[in-house]
N, C-alpha and C positions, 0 to 999 in steps of 0.2 A: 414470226407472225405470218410475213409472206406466205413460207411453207408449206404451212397448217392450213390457210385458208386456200391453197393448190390443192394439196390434199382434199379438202373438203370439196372441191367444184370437182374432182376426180370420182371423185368417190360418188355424186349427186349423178356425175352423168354415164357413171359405172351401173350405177341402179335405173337411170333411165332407159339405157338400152336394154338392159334384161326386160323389164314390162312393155318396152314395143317388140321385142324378142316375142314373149308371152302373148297379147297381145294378135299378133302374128300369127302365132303357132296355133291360137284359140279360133282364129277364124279359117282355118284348115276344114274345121268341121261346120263353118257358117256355110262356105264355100261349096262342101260337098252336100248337104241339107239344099239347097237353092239350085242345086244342080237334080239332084233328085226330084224333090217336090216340084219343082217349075217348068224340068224340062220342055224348055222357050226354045230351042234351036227345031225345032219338028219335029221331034222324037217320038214316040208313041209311047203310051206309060208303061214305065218299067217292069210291071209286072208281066205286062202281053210282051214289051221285047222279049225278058228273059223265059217264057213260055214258047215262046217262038224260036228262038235259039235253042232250047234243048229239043222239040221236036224234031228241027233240024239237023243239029249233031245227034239224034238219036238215031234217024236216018242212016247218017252217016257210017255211022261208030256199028249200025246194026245191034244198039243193047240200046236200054232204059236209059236218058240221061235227063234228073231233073231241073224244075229250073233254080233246084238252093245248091245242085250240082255245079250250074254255071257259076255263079256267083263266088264256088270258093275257087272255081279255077280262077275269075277275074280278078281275085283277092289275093290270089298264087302270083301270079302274074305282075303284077302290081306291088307284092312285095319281093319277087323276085329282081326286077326293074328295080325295085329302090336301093337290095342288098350291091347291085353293081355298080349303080349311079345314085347319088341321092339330087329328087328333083321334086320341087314342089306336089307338082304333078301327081306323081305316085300316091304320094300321101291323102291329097285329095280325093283322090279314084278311088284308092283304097277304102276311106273313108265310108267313100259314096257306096261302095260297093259292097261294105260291110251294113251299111243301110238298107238297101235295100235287100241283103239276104234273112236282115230281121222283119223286114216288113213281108217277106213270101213266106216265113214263118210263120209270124201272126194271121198271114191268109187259110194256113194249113197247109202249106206246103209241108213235104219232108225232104 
């Protein structure tokens, strides 16, 4: 009897960790949404940074760079960083970053 009810508190808190796993893993993309839409730290909206940064690496680079150009390098980037380390971090970024290259989308961006 002991056993069995062992088993059973294992097995309860075997499935509790997977749903704060879950959980977890769901709020990856609360995190990155909040990061986007609210950018609270002084940021300028995402749209005029990532405008702004391909101007300027357009400059640079001496050719066309758009701003859904940036976005998949940030995206590269961000999963490059994660295929070496994996780190919350990444994931978020990425997230974020894959947000807003649908939202330069929806602007008309190409």
């Amino acid at each position: 009897m002991m056993f069995g009810m062992n088993l059973l508190i294992l097995n309860y808190m075997e499935k509790e960790q997977r749903i704060l796993k879950m959980e977890k893993d769901q709020s990856i993309l609360k995190e990155a949404d909040e990061i986007v839409n609210s950018r609270s730290r002084g940021y300028e909206p995402a749209e005029d940074s990532f405008k702004n940064i391909s101007q300027i690496a357009s400059a640079i680079r001496r050719k066309n760079i758009t701003p859904r150009d940036v976005s998949a390098v940030m995206i590269a980037l961000k999963l490059s960083r994660e295929q070496y380390a994996h780190k919350r971090d990444n994931n978020v970024d990425a997230a974020g970053y894959i947000q807003i290259d649908h939202l330069l989308a929806e602007a008309g961006y190409e």
